[in-house]
Structure formats: C-alpha cells, structure tokens
N, C-alpha and C positions, 0 to 999 in steps of 0.2 A: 537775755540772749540765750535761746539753745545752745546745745552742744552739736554741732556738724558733726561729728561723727554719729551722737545716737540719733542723729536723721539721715546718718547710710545705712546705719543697722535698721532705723525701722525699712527703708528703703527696698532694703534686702532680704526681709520680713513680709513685703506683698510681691515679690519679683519670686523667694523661695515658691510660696502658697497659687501663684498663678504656674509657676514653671512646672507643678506637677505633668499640665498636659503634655509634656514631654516621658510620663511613663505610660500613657497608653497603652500603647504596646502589650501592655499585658493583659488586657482586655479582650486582645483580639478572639485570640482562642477559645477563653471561658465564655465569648460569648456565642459562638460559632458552634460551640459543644452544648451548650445549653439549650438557644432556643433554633438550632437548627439554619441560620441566617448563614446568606451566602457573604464569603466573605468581601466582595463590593460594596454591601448594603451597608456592612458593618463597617466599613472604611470611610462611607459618609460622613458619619459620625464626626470621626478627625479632623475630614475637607470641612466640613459647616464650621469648626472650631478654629480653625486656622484660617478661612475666607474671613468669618465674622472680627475675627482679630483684629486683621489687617482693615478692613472698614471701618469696625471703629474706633481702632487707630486712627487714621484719617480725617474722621469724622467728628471726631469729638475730641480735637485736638485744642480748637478754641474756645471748649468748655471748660477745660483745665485749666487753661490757661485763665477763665474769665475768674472760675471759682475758685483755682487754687487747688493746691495738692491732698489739702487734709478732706473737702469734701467731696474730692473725686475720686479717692480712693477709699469711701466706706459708698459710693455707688460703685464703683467696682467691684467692694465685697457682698456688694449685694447681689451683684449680677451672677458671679463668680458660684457664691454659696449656692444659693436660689438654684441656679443651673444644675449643680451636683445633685441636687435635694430633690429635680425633676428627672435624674437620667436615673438617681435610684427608685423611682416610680414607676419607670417605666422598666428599669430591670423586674422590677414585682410584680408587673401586668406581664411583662414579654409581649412589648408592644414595641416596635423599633422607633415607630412615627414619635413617641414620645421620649426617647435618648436623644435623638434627633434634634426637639426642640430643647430640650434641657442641658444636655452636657455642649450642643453643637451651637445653637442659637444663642441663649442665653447663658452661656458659659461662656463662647467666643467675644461677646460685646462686653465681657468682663474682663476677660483676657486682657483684649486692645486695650481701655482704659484703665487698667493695670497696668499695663503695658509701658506707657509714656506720663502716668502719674509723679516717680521718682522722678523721670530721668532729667526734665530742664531744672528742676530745683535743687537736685546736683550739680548741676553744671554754676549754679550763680554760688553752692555754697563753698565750690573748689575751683574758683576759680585760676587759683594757681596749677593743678593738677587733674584738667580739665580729661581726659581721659580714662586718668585713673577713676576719677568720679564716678563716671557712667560705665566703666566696664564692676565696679564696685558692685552698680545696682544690677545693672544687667547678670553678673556673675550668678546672684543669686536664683533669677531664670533656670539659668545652667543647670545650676545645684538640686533644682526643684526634683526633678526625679531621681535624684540619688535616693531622697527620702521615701517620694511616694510610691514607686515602684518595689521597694522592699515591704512599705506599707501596707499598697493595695495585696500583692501575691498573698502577704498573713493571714489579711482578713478575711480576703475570700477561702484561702484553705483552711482555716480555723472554725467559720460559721458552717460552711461546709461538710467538712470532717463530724461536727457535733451535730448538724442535722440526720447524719448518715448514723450517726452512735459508731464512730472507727476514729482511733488515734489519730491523730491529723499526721503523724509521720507517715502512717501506711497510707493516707487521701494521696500524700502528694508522693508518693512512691508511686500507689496504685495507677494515680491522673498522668505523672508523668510517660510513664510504659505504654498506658492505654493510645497518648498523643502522640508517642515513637508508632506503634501500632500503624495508627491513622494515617502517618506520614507516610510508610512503608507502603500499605495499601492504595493511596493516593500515587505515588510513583509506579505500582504497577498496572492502574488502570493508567496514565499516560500514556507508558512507553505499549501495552498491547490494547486497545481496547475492546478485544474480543472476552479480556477477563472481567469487563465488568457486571459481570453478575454472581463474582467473586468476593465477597462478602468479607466484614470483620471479622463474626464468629467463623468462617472456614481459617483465615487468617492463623486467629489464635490457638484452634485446635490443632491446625498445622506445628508452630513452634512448638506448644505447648507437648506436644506427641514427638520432638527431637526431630521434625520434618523440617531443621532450617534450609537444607540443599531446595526444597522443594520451594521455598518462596523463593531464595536467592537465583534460580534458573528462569522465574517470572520477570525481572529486573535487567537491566542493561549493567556493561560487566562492569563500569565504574562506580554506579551505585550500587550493587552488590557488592562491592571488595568496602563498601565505607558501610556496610547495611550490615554487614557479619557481625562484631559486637555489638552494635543495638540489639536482634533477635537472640544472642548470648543473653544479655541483662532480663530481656523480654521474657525468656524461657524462665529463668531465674525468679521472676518474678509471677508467672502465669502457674510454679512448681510452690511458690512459699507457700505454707500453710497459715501464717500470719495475711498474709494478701487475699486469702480466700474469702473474705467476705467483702472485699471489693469488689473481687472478678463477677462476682454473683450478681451485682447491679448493675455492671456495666450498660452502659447504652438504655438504661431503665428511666421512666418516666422521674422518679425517685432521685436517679443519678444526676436529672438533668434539673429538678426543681432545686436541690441542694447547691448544684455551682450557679442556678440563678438567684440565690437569695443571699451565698457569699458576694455576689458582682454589686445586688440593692445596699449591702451591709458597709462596701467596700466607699459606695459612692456615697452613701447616708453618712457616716462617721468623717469624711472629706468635707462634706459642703459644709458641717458644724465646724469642723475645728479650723479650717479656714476662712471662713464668716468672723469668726473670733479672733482669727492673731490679723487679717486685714484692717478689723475694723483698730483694734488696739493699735497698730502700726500707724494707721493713718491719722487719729486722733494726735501722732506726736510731731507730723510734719508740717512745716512752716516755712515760706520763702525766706530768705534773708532780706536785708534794708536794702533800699536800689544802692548797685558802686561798694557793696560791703565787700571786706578784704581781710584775710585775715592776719592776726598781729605779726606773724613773722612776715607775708607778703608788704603787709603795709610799711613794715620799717625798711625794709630792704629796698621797696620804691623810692620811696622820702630819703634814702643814703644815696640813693645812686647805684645801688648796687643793681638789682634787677629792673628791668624797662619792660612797662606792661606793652602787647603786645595788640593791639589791635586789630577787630576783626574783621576782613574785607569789605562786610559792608552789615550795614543793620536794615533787613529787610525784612518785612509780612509775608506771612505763607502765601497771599495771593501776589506779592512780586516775587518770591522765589519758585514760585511752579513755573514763570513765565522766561526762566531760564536756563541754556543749553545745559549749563552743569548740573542741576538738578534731575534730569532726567538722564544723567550720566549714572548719578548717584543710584537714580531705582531701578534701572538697568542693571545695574553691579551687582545690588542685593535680589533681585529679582532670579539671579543667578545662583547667587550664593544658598538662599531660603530652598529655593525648588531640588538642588543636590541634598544640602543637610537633611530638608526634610523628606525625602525619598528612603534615608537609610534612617531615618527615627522611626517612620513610623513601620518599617519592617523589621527590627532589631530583634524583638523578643521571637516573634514567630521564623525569621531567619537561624537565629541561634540553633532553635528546639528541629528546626526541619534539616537544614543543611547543615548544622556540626553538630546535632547532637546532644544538644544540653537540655539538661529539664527544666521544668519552668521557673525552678527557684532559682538554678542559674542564669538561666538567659532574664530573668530579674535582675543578677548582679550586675550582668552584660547592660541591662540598660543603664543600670544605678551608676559603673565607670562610667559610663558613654557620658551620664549628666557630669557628672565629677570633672572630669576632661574640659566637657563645653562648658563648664561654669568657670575652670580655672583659664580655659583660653580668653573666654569676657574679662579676666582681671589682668593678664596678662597681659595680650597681645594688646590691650584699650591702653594699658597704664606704657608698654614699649613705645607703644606709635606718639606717644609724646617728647620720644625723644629721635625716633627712625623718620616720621612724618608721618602722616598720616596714607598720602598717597603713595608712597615706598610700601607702606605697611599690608595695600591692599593689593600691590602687584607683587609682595610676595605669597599673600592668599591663594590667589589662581595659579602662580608658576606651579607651586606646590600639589595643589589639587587635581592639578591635569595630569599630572604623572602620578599622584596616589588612586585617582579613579579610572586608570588606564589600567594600573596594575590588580587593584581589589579584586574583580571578580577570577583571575587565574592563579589567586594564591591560597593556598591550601594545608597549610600551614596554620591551626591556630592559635598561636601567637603573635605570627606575624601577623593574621589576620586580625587580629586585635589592635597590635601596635599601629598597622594604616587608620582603621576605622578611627581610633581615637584620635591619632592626630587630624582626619577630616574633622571630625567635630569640633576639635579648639579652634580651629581657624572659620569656621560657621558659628560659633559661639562670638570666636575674635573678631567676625563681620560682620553682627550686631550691636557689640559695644561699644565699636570706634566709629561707627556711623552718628552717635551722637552731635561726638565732637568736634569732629568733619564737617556736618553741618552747621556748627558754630563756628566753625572757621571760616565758611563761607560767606553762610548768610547772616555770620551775628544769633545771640539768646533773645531779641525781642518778644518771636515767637516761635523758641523751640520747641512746643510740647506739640 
C-alpha cells in the first residue's frame, strides 16, 4: 500500500509544474518589446491557455477516470512539456501563430488534464478530510508561479544580458528605466494626441538634459505628481556611465533579438524540467482499493466514535450536468475564474505601469500573488470542512464585492497589495473547495 501522503506531494508536484501558467505575466512585456506585437495579440496567447484548460478539463474527464491518474498525468506531461518546447520555437522564429499553438493549444489541453488528474484520487485517499485533500493538490496550482515567475525573469535577464556582453544587473537596471520610459511616453500620447510623433529618443534626451518639467507639463496633473520620481531614477540612470552601453542599444535590432532568445531559453528550460518532475510525479500515483479508510478513520467508525457521512447521491457526469445545482456550481465559478483571472493576467505589466515597479519586482508581486492563491487553496479547502462548504462560498463573494469595489481607488501600495492578495486566496479558495462540493453533492463515482 502507498503512502497517501507521498501521493499529495506527488500530487502537488504536477499541480506546482502546470500552475506556472499563472506567471505569465511576465512575458507580457519582453514579448511586446521584443517582437514588436501588439499587446491583444500577445494576450491570446493566455485566452488559448486558459480556454484549452477549461475544455479539456471537461473533456477528458472520463479518460482519467477510465485510465487512471498515473497515466493521465504523464499525457498531461506531455502535453504541458511539448507545448513549452513549441512556444520556445516560436520565440526563436518571432512567429506569434506558433506561441499560439504551443504554449496556448498544447499547453492548455495539458493544463486541463493536469488539472483534475490529482484531484478525485485525493478525494478517495482522504476521505476523512475531503477538503483538505483537494485544496492540498490544488494549493500547489497556487504555488506554481511563486517559482516560475522568479524563474522565468532570471532566465530571460541572464541569456539576455550575456547575448548583449553587459552585467545582467545593468540588463535589468538598463530594461527596467527603458519600460518606465515607455510607460511615461505611452501616457503622453493618450492624454494629448497631437504629441504622437513625440518619440522615445526625444523623451530620453529630454530627462537625460534635466528637462523633467518638460515631460511632466505633457501628462495630466495626477500622473505627473506619481511620474516625478520615475524620471528622477530615469535621469539617474540615462546619466550612469556603467548604463552607457545599454542606452546605446536601445530600441536596436540587437536589443530586441537578445530579449527574444532570453523568452525561447526561458520557455526551452520549462517545458524540460517539467516534462521530468510530471512525469516522475505521475509514475507514483495510484487510486486506493474501492471503501479504503484510513487506520485512524476506520477504528474510530468500528468504535462508534465517528459516522461516515454519506454523500447526497452517487451520480454520472451525464446525471449530474442534468441538474439545477450543477449549474449553480459553474455559475459560481464562472464568476469567481473570470475576476481572479482579469487581475493575474495583468499583474506584472500593472505593477511596472501603474506603481512603479521593475520587472524583477512586479515578478515578486506575481511570486506573492501565487503564494497567497496557493495558501488560500489549502486553507480556505481544508476551513470549509468544517464552516460548510456553501457558508464558505457566500463568504467569497460578500468579501470580493467590497474588495473589488475598493481596489481600483486605493493608492496606497501596500494597501494595495494587502486587497490584491486577499482577492486571490479566495479565487485560489474557489477552486479548491469546488472539489469537494461536488462530492458532496454528486458523490466520487465520477469526480474527475
């Protein structure tokens, strides 16, 4: 007999390795800067990865179930690796059609069956702490871009850096300034657009010559009063003599082929080494025996002590889509996914425009954001076992309506962090206790 536990860690093991796509985010830029792509096209990318999820999720729920966890999660890692190994291909070409297919298509349909590979064979191995189970696997979801997003930023600034022959501290000094720049400029053709034929290089000769009044008078007077230290750092940076062989490339073919082959290097060294801990992971999971219990559950039934609890009813995915609560259920989440993911996939490029941060921070920014959404999947999954489940979900929305009412007028960042992060435990905490939830309704026959 396994060990139930080292089949949550592996559990936690393909749920880390898919949940990178939660650092995205930091793609957005370097690819925007690189191959010139507007930023809609490059947001495709995400939709394809998060539509394909959801599908097949769906769809290949009673293949998992047919085959079993261990060899639906080394098609998963195939799907998953594979995909990475195509979007860094097409990073190399600077071909979008082919990130498209690879990180959105076939990464997405890795995802999905990644997705719900752990979670029913959680549920039959804990059955006493059916919650906790699936916010276990799911947590590690969460967790996934804690790692990747500090991952991916290294690799791209480091391949980067050494294709340029510059420190990788001065790349991501130089890259960050350049991206405050950009933003700055971006806000002034908004607000007038008679200045766009007002250029970067006028831009940086401007600060760089101690003309900050003269960009700040371009700007509306709220962005201006929050624009004055960035062009401070900017100046600072446009005056270093250590920077000077950055500035000299900017905007240069050179500049643009170095942050595309950190983006190929970023997604090549992903699709390997999570190809390898999915497939390792999956190799070690195994349903338990039908009715298995574990030693403290079972002696505590046999005493009298504890009364197993019965679940509403034991139905098939094709009788449980045929009723009212079910689509109560993707109703719920339907809500929950579409908020959570509005502010993941603008995190990093939010940070770097609207507060400020450079890209290695608005990386830490995504790195908590996963941290948070992964500890809410453990939490808020393992609480509702004993709040209820539906208590658990009407305190999700009370809560979110007044933190998403408040988010965008506070200015403040810290505060502004402290909301962000609590939306996300509870979009974390409204994937993991959906497991459960449905085992409480429809019964494990066919959870997955």
């Amino acid at each position: 007999m396994k060990n139930r536990w080292l089949i949550a860690a592996s559990a936690v093991g393909i749920h880390m390795s898919i949940g990178s796509v939660y650092a995205w985010s930091v793609f957005n830029l370097p690819l925007e800067n690189a191959f010139g792509w507007a930023k809609s096209d490059v947001s495709i990318t995400f939709s394809l990865a998060i539509f394909f999820l959801g599908m097949s999720a769906a769809v290949m729920g009673r293949f998992v179930e047919r085959n079993g966890p261990s060899k639906s999660g080394m098609v998963a890692a195939v799907f998953w690796g594979t995909g990475l190994m195509v979007a860094s291909l097409g990073a190399k070409l600077g071909v979008i059609q082919i990130l498209w297919l690879g990180y959105g298509v076939l990464g997405g349909i890795g995802l999905g069956i990644g997705y719900i590979t752990p979670v029913s064979t959680l549920v039959k191995w804990f059955p006493d702490r059916r919650g906790m189970a699936t916010g276990l696997a799911i947590m590690g979801f969460g967790f996934g871009a804690a790692i990747g997003g500090p991952v991916y930023n290294y690799i791209m600034s480091d391949v980067a850096a050494g294709k340029l022959g510059l420190p990788e501290a001065d790349y991501r000094s130089g890259i960050a300034n350049l991206n405050s720049a950009r933003t700055i400029l971006k806000a002034i053709h908004i607000h007038d657009e008679s200045t766009a034929g007002y250029g970067i290089d006028q831009l940086l000769d401007a600060v760089k010559g101690g003309r900050n009044a003269e960009v700040l008078a371009m700007l509306p007077a709220k962005l201006a009063q929050d624009a004055g230290p960035s062009l401070e750092e900017l100046n600072t940076a446009l005056t270093s003599v250590t920077l000077a062989p950055f500035w000299e490339l900017k905007d240069s073919p050179k500049l643009k082929s170095a942050i595309g082959s950190g983006i190929s290097a970023a997604f090549l060294f992903a699709g390997i080494a999570y190809l390898l801990i999915m497939f390792g992971a999956a190799s070690y999971i195994t349903r338990p025996p039908p009715g298995w219990m574990p030693a403290s559950m079972k002696a505590a039934v046999e005493s009298g002590k504890k009364k197993v609890i019965p679940d509403l009813m034991q139905l098939t995915a094709n009788e449980a889509i045929k009723t009212p609560p079910f689509y109560g259920l993707w109703f719920m989440m339907f809500i929950n996914i579409s908020c959570g993911i509005g502010i993941i996939y603008t995190a990093s490029p939010l940070a770097q425009e609207s507060i400020g941060l450079t890209p290695a921070q608005a990386a830490g920014v995504v790195g908590l954001m996963s941290i948070f959404n992964g500890l809410g999947r453990l939490g808020w999954a393992s609480f509702s076992d004993y709040l209820g489940r539906a208590n658990t979900y009407t305190l999700f929305f009370a809560v979110q309506i007044g933190a998403f009412w408040l988010l965008p007028d506070i200015h403040s960042i810290i505060m502004f962090q402290v909301v962000l992060y609590m939306i996300l435990t509870f979009y974390g905490g409204g994937f993991a206790t959906l497991p459960a939830y449905i085992g409480d309704l429809f019964g494990t026959k066919e959870l997955g």
